[in-house]
C-alpha positions in Angstrom: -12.9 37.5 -13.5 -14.0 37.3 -10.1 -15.5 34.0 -10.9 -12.0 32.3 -12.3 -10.8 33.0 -9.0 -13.3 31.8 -6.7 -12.5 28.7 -9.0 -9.1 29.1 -8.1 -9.8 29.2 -4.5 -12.1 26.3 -4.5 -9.4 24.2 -6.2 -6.6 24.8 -4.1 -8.7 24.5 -0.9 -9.7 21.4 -2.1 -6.2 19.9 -3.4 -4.9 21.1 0.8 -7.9 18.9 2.1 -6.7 15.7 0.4 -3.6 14.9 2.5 -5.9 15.1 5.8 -8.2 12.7 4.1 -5.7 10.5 3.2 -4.0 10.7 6.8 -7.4 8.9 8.0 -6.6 5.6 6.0 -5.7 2.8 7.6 -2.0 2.0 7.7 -1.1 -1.7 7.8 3.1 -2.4 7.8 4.9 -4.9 6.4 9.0 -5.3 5.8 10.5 -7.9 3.3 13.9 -8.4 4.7 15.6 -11.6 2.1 12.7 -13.6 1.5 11.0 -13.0 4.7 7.5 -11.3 5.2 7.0 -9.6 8.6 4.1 -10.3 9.3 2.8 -13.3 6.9 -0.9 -12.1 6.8 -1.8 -8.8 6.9 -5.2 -8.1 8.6 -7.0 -5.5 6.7 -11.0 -4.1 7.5 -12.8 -5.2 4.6 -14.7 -2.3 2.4 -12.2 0.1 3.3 -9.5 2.1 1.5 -6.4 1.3 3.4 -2.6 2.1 2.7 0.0 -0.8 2.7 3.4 0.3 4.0 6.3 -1.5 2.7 9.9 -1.9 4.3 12.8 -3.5 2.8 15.2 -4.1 5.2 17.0 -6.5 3.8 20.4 -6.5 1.9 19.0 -7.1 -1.5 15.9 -5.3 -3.8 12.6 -7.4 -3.0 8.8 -6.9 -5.0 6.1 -6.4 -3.4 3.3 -8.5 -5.9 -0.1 -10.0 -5.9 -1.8 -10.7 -9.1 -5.0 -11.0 -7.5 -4.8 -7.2 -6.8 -3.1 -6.2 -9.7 -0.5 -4.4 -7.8 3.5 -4.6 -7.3 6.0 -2.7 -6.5 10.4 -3.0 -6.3 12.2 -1.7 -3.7 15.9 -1.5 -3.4 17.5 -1.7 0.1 16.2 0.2 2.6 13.8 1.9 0.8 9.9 2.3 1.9 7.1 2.6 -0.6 3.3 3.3 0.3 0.2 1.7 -1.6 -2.8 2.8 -1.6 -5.5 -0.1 -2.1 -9.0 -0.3 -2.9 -11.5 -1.5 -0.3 -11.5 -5.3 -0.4 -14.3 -7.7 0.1 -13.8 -10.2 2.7 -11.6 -12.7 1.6 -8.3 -13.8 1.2 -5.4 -12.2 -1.3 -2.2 -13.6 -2.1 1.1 -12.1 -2.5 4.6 -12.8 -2.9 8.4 -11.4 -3.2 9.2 -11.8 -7.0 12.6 -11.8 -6.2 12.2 -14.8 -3.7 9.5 -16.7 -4.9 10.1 -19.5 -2.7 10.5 -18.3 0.8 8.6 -14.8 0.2 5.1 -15.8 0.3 1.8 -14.0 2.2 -1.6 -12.9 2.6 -4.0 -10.3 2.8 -7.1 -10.9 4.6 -9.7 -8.7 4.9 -12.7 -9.0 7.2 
């Protein structure tokens, strides 16, 4: 019995150290606000786990998307969403506003 909960223990100390791990990521912001990316490039360190904060502030829903990363994302007015990506090798990554694929185009460069 006494080692089921030493288990126990070990787990749930474990599961309260993961938000301060994940506070040590990198946070780079970006809003989509009707087509337009601020900023156009994002600057990210390369080989490192980073999160990827994501504003719409615009008056109509906007997606977050990049093939090359395999990751996208809608958000509706005013909403924020966080991703969490994968550390990158140096290089450059495309991505783009679904909804306005011809004004809502960037990059993620990672160095």
């Amino acid at each position: 019995m006494w080692r089921v909960v030493a288990c126990l223990v070990g787990l749930v100390a474990s599961l309260g150290a993961f938000p301060a791990w994940a506070d040590d990521m990198p946070t780079i912001k970006l809003i989509m606000n009707s087509g337009q990316l601020i900023p156009q490039t994002l600057e990210v360190p390369a080989n490192t786990r980073f999160r990827l904060e994501i504003t719409n502030s615009g008056k109509d829903a906007a997606e977050f998307e990049s093939l090359e990363l395999r990751k996208e994302s809608v958000l509706a007015p005013g909403v924020t969403r966080k991703l969490i990506f994968a550390p990158l090798k140096p290089g450059r990554y495309a991505f783009f506003d679904d909804f306005h694929p011809e004004t809502g185009k960037g990059a993620i460069v990672s160095r």
